[in-house]
C-alpha positions in Angstrom: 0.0 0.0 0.0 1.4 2.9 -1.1 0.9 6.8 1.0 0.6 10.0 -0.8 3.3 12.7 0.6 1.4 16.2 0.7 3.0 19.4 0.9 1.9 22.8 2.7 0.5 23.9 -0.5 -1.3 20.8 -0.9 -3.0 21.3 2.9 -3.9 24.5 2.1 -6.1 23.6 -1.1 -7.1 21.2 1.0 -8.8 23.5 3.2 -10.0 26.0 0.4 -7.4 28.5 1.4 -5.0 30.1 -1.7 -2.0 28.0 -1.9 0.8 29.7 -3.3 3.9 30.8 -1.9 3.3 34.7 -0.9 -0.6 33.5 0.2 0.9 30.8 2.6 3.0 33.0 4.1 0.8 36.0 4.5 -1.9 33.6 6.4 1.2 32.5 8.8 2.3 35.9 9.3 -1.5 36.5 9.9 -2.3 34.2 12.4 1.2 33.6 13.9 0.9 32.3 17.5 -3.1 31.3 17.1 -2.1 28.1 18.3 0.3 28.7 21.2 -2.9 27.5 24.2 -4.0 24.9 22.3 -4.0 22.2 19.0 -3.8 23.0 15.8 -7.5 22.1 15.1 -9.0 24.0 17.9 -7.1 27.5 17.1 -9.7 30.0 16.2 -9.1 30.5 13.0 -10.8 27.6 11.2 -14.1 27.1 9.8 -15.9 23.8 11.3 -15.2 21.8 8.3 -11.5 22.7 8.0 -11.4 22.1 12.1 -13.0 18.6 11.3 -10.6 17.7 9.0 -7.6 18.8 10.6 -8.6 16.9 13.8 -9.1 14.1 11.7 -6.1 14.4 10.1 -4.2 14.5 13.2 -6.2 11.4 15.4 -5.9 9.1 12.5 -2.2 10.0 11.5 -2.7 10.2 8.2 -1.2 11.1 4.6 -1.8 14.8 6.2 -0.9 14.5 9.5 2.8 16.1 8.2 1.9 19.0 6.8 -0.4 19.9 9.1 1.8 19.4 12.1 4.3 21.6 10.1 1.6 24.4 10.0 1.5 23.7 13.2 4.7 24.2 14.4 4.6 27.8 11.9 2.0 29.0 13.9 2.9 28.7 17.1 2.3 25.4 18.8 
């Protein structure tokens, strides 16, 4: 069984945000430390769906659990 390896662009389309270079790193910049107090899925800066899917990602470890523990780390956490 092969995995798929996504990227931080690939998280972000993911979760319907722009995905290029400058846009990733102006929603970083944005929202740096949102995450220090708590997980990555419960910072306040997520819509439901996108917190539901980044919790899921997390819990089940899966083919996005990297990238978004990456963002993760950007942010704050």
């Amino acid at each position: 069984m092969s995995s798929n390896i996504h990227t931080l662009s690939d998280l972000f389309k993911q979760l319907g945000l722009p995905a290029d270079p400058a846009s990733i790193q102006a929603f970083i910049a944005r929202h740096e430390g949102a995450c220090t107090d708590c997980a990555l899925p419960h910072a306040p800066i997520w819509t439901e769906s996108q917190r539901a899917f980044l919790e899921q990602a997390i819990a089940e470890d899966s083919d996005w659990a990297l990238p978004a523990e990456a963002l993760a780390g950007m942010l704050g956490h």
